[in-house]
C-alpha atoms as one frame of an Amber mdcrd trajectory, in Angstrom:
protein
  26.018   8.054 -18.062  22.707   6.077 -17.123  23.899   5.289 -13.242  21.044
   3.098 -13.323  22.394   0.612 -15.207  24.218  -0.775 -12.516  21.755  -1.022
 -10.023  19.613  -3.737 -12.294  22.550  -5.834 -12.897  23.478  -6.740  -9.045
  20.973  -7.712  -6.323  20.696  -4.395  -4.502  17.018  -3.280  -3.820  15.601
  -1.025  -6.289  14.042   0.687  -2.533  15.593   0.372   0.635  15.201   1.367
   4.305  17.195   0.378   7.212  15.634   1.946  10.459  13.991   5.102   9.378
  12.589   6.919  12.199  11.021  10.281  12.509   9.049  11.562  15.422   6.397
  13.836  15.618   3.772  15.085  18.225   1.648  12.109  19.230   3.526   9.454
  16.831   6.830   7.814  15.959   7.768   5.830  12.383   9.986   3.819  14.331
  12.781   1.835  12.896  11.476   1.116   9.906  13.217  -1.786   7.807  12.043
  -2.135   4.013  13.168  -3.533   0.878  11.708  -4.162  -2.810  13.914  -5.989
  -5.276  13.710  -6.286  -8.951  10.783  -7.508 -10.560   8.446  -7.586  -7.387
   5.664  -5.649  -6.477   5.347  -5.079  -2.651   2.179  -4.220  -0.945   2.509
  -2.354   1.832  -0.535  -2.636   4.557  -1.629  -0.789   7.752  -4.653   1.127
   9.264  -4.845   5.069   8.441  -1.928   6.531  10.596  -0.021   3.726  10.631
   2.917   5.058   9.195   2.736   4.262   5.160   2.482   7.595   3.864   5.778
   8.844   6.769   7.477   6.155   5.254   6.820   6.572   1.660   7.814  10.601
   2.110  10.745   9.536   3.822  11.798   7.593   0.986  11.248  10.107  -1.854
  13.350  12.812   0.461  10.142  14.428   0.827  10.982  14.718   4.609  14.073
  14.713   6.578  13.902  11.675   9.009  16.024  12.226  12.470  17.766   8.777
  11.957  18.155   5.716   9.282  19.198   5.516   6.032  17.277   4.960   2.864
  17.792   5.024  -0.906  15.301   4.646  -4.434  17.594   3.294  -7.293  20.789
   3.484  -5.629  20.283   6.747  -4.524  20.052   8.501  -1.106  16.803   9.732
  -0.766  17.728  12.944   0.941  19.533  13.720  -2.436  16.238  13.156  -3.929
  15.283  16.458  -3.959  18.295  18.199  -4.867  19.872  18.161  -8.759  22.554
  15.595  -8.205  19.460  13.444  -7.647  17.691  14.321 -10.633  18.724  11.261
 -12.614  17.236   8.873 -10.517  14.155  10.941  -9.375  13.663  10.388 -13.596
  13.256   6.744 -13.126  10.848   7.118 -10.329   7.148   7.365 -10.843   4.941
   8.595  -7.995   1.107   8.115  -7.222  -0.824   9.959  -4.151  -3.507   9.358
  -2.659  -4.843  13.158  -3.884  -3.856  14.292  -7.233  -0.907  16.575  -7.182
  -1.407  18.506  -9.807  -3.220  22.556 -10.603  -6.875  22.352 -10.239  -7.484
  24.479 -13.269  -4.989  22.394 -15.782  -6.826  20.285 -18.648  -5.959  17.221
 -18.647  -4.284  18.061 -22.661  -2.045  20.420 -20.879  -0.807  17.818 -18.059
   0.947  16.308 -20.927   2.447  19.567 -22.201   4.033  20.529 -18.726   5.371
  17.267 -17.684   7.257  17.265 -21.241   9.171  19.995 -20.035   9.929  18.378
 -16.351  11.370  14.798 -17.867  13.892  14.360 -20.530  11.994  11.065 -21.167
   8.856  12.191 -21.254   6.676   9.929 -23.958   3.555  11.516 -25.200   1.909
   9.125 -27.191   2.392   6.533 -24.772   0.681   9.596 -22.449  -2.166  10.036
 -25.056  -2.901   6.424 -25.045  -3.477   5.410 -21.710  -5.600   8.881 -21.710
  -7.674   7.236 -24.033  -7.200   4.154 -22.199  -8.203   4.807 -18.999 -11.467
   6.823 -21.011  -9.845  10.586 -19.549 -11.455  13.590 -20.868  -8.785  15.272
 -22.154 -10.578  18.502 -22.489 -11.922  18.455 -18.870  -9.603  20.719 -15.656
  -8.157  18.628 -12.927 -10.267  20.068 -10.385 -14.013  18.551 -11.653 -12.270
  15.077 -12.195 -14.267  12.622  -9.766 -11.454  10.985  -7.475 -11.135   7.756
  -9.543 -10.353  10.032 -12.652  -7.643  11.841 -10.736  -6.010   8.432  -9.757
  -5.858   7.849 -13.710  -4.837  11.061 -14.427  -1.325  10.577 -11.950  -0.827
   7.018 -12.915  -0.760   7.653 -16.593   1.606  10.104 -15.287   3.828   7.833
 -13.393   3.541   5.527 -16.282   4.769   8.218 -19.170   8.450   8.618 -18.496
  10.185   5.578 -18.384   9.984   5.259 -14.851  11.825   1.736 -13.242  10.253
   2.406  -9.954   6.235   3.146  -8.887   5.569   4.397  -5.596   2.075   3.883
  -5.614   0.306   5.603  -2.149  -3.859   4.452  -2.137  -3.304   4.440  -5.803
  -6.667   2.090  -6.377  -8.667   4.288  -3.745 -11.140   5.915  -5.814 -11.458
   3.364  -8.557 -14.351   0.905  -9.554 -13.624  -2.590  -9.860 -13.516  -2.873
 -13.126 -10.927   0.059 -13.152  -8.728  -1.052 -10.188  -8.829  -4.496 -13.056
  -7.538  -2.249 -15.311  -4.515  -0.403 -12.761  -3.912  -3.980 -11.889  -2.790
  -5.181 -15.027  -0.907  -2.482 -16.004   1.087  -2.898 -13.094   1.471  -6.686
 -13.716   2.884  -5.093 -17.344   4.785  -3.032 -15.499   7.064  -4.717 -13.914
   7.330  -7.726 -16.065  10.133  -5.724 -17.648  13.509  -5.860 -16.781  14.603
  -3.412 -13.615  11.530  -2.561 -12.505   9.807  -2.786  -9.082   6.816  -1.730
  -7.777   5.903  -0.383  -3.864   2.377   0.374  -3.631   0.335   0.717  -0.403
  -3.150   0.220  -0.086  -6.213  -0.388   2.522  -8.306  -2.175  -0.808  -6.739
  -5.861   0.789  -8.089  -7.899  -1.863  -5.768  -5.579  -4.416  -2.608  -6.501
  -2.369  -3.742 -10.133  -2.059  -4.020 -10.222  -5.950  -0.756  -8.552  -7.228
   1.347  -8.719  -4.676   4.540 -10.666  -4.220   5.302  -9.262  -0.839   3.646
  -7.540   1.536   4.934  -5.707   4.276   2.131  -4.211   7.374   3.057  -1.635
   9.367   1.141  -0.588  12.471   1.659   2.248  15.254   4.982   3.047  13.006
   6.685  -0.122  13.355   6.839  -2.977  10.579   4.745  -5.752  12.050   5.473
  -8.271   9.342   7.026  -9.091   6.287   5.970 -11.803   4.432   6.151 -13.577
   0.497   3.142 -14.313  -1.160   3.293 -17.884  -0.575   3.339 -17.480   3.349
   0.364 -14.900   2.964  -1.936 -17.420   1.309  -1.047 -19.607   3.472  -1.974
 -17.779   6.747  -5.210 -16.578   4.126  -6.110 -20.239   3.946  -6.027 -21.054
   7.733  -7.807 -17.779   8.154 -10.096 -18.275   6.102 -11.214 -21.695   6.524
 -10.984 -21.600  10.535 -11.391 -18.603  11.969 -14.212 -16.571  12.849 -15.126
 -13.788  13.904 -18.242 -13.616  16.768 -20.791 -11.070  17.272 -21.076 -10.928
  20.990 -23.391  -8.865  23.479 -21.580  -7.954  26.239 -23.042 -10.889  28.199
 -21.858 -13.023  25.622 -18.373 -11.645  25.268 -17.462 -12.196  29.683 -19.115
 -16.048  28.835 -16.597 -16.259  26.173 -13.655 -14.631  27.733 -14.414 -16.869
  31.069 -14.641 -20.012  29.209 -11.155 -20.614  28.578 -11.356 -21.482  24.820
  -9.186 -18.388  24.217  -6.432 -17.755  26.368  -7.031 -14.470  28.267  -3.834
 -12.713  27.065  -4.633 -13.349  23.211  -8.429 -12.709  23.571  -8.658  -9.853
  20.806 -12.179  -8.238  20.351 -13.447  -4.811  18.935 -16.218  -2.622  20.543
 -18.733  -1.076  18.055 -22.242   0.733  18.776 -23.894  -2.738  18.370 -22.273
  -4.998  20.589 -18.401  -6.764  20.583 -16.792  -8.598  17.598 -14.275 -11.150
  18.906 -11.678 -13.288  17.146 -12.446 -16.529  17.359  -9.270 -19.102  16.224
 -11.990 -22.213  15.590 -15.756 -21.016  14.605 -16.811 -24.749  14.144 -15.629
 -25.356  17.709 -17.014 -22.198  19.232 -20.156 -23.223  17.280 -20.541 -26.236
  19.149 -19.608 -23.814  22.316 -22.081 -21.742  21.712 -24.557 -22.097  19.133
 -26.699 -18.856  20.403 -24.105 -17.078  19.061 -23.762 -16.152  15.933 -19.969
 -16.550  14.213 -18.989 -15.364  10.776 -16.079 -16.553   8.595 -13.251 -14.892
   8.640 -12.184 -12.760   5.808  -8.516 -11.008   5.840  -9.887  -7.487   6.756
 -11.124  -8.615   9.646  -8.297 -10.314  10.273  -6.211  -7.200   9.763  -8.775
  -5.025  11.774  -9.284  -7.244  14.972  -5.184  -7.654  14.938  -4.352  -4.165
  14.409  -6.933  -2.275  15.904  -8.574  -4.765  18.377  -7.934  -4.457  22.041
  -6.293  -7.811  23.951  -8.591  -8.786  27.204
């Protein structure tokens, strides 16, 4: 009986979390909400440490949280990792951020041992993204260069009729013409019927492309959740108005005393040079202060001065 059947013909997430939360020594995932439907692809954002890798663990049953629920394809993930869960665990493919796989396998014999770990295991579809994604099928895991390895486990993930990708830094690694390349398959991907796609990333420019949703987590708490419409939105006035200025320290108490920034929302970021401080109108704090100079905004900085910035 494919139990998955089901689960495509109803609106239940294809992923789901409701409050996951698992504490360790020095950091909490804390609550964690998260859900990816049919047919999207969800990026999932957040400085190193964040939380996206406890999260995507949690969700594979790869760890045992201390409270919240959370299921892939209908399943609980806890059961995940047991044989009852073995039908949906099928349907999921999985991408690290570090190739999970025996150093001294070729990349010929990859094929050959996940034949015997998945009933649908399709080999020529393996062989041809091999060739592909230009993998030498001759060569071991361990002297593939990082972006090779990335290949390596997506043509993996892609290989046995898999409805769900977890995708963890899967473009870290990768040129741009080859992060192109994952791109579109993805796109491919889940342009079939029951499929979704969760894939986390720091490469913002990959989320801002593919993604549908995209969901930032920060300290182990979800700090947004947003549609693709509402993110190019906030992109736009980003973009276009913000700024980001390079202050001395002289130049950052002139700023901070002259009121154009409310104190309490004053974010800035320290470095060995001087202080970068978000700046919500560069054209007016041009005309403010002309001496100093005051970059566009682009979404990483964004992200970075939000995330990681201190508030004055």
């Amino acid at each position: 009986m494919n139990t998955h059947t089901s689960d495509t013909t109803t609106d239940a997430p294809l992923v789901s979390a409701r409050g996951l939360t698992k504490h360790y020594e020095g950091f909490s995932l804390d609550g964690v909400d998260l859900d990816v439907r049919e047919g999207e692809i969800v990026g999932f954002v957040g400085k190193n440490g964040a939380g996206k890798s406890t999260t995507i663990k949690a969700l594979l049953g790869l760890i045992a949280t201390d409270s919240g629920t959370s299921s892939v394809l209908g399943t609980p993930s806890e059961l995940l990792s047991r044989p009852v869960g073995a039908h949906a665990k099928e349907r999921v493919g999985v991408v690290f951020d570090t190739v999970s796989l025996p150093g001294h396998l070729r990349v010929r014999d990859v094929g050959t041992i996940y034949a015997h770990a998945y009933d649908r295991w399709d080999a020529h579809r393996f062989s041809r993204l091999t060739d592909t994604f230009d993998l030498p099928v001759e060569k071991c895991v361990k002297d593939l260069s990082r972006g090779m390895g990335m290949k390596l486990s997506l043509a993996c993930a892609l290989s046995h009729d898999a409805h769900v990708l977890i995708l963890d830094e899967a473009t870290a690694g990768l040129d741009p013409m080859a992060r192109d390349e994952v791109l579109d398959r993805l796109r491919d991907f889940v342009a079939e019927p029951g499929r979704a796609v969760l894939m986390s990333s720091h490469i913002t420019s990959d989320i801002e492309r593919i993604a549908d949703r995209v969901v930032c987590i920060d300290d182990g708490r979800i700090v947004f959740d947003l549609p693709k419409d509402a993110i190019n939105i906030a992109k736009d006035e980003v973009c276009d108005l913000m700024g980001v200025a390079r202050c001395r320290v002289a130049d950052f108490e002139r700023v901070a005393a002259s009121g154009m920034v409310p104190e309490s929302e004053l974010r800035y970021l320290r470095h060995e040079y001087g202080i970068d401080v978000l700046v919500p109108d560069r054209y007016d704090f041009a005309r403010r202060f002309p001496e100093i100079p005051c970059d566009r905004m682009t979404i990483d900085d964004y992200l970075t001065l939000t995330l990681k910035g201190g508030v004055r």
